[in-house]
N, C-alpha and C positions, 0 to 999 in steps of 0.2 A: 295684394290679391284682391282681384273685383269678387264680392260675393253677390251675384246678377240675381239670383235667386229673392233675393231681401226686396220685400213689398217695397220699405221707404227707398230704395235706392230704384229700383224701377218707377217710382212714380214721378221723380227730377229727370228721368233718362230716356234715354228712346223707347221705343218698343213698339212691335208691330200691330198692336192692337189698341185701339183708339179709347180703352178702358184706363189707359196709364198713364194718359198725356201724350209729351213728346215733342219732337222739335223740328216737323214740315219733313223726318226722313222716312214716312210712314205711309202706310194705306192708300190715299186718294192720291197725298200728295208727291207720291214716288211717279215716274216718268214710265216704268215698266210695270207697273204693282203684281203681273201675275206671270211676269218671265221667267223658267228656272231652266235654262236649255243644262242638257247633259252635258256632263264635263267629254265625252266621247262616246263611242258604239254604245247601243243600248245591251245589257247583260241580262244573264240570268246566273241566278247561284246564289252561292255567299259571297260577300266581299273581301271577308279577314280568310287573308293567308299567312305562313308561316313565311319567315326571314330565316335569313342565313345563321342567325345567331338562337333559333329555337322558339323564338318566340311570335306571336302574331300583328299582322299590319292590315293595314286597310289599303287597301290595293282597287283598283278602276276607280269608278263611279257610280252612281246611282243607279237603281237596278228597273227597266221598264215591265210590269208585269203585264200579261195577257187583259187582266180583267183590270188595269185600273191605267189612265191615260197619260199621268204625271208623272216624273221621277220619285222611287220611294229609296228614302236614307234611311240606312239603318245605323242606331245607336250602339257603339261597342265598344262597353266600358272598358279602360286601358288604354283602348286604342285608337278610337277617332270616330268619324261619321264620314266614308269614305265617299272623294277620294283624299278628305283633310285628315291626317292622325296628327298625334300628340307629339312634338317634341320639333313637327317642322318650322320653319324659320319661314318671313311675311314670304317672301321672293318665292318660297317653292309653293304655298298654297295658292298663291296668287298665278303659277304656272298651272296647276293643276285645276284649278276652278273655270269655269267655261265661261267667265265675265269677270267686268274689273269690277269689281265691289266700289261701295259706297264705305269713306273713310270717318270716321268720328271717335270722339272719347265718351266711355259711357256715363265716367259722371264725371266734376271739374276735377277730382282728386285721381282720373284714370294717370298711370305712369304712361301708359303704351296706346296708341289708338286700336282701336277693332276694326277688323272689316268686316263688311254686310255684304251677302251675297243673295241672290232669290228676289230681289224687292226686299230685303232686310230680314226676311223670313231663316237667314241660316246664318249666324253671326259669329264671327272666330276671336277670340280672347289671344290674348300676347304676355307672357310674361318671364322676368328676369333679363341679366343684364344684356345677353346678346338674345332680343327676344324671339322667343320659339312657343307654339299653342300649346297653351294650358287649360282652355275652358275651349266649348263649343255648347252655344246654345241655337235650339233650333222652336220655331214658332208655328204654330196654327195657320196655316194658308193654303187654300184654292190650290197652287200652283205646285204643291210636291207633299206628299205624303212620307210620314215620318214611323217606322216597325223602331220595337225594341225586341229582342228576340222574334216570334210570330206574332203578336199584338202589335195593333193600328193606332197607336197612343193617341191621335188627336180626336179616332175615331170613337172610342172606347168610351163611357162612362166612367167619371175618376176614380168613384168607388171602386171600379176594377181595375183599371192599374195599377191601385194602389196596390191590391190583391196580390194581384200576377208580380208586380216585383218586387213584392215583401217574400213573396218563396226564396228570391235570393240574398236579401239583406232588410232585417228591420230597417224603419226609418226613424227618426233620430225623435224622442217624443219629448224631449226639452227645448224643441226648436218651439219659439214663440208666437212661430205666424201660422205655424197649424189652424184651421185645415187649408189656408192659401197654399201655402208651400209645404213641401215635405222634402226632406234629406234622407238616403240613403246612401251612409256616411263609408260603407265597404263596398259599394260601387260605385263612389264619386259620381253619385247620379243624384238631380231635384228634379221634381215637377212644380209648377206653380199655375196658380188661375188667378185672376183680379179678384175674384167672389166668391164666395161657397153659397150650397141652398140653404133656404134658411123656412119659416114655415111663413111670411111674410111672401116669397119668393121664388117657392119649390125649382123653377126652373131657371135659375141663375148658376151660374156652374160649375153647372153636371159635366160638362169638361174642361182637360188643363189647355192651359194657353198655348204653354212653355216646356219645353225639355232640355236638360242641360247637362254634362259631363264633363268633368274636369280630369286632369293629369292625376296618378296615383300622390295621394298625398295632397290633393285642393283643397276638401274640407276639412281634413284631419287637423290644421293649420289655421284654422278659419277659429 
């Protein structure tokens, strides 16, 4: 299992933002840096609907709102960041996604390659032996806006997200890289930023970079 969350492992590995390093699949040096076409019709609504077996999926795509220009993905713990949910296999995300992603491992010890979609800004994790999406991390960028419930996560100040999704699961306060990252280990959910404020600082960041949600049972495991 890739733990994408973890400072040292982001800072050998890609990532969309030019605080981490990284390896030419990024920022400037992407071909598209601010394309995230919808994956189909632009919607409105929610995206998680119910299956036939009771339980819920992530269904279309990214939702366009009146007041905001970009596609906005919502984060649903369990279930995906549609139109990617948890358990599908590379072939059907890659049917579902409105571009061919950009293919890489995230660090030398990845088992499975990731795919990068958005300019690398929405990245899908692969794991086990017929591999199926276990993580989804999704990044800070221009080109798509990212709701967890009704909060703008990248828009937000951290101190309030943190807030807003501690109502539904403390986060894990033996994790080491507080206050980079935070685990929120009953909704397989992290945030992370490269830096907190500091009083040297004060406006180094006041927002996360990163959001990321894995399959029931990612960090339980971790």
């Amino acid at each position: 299992m890739v733990r994408v969350a973890r400072v040292s492992q982001r800072i050998d590995s890609i990532s969309r933002t030019g605080n981490h390093g990284g390896d030419g699949l990024h920022g400037d040096d992407h071909p598209n840096p601010s394309v995230c076409p919808l994956a189909g019709p632009a919607r409105r609504g929610n995206t998680a609907r119910r299956d036939q077996r009771g339980g819920r999926r992530a269904t279309g795509g990214p939702i366009l709102m009146a007041n905001h220009p970009v596609p906005t993905y919502i984060v649903q713990p369990f279930v995906g960041v549609a139109p990617v949910q948890f358990g599908m296999t590379r072939d059907e995300v890659r049917r579902v996604m409105p571009q061919e992603p950009t293919v890489f491992r995230k660090t030398p010890d990845s088992r499975h390659e990731t795919d990068a979609f958005c300019a690398n800004a929405f990245q899908v994790f692969y794991g086990g032996e017929r591999p199926t999406v276990e993580y989804i991390e999704l990044s800070s960028d221009p080109a798509l806006r990212v709701t967890y419930r009704d909060l703008d996560v990248f828009a937000t100040p951290a101190q309030e997200v943190i807030a807003y999704v501690s109502r539904a699961s403390e986060f894990d306060l033996s994790d080491p890289e507080i206050p980079y990252s935070y685990v929120f280990r009953s909704l397989q959910l992290s945030l992370w930023r490269p830096t907190a404020p500091s009083a040297d600082e004060p406006g180094e960041g006041r927002y996360f970079s990163t959001i990321g949600i894995g399959r029931k049972g990612y960090y339980d495991s971790a």
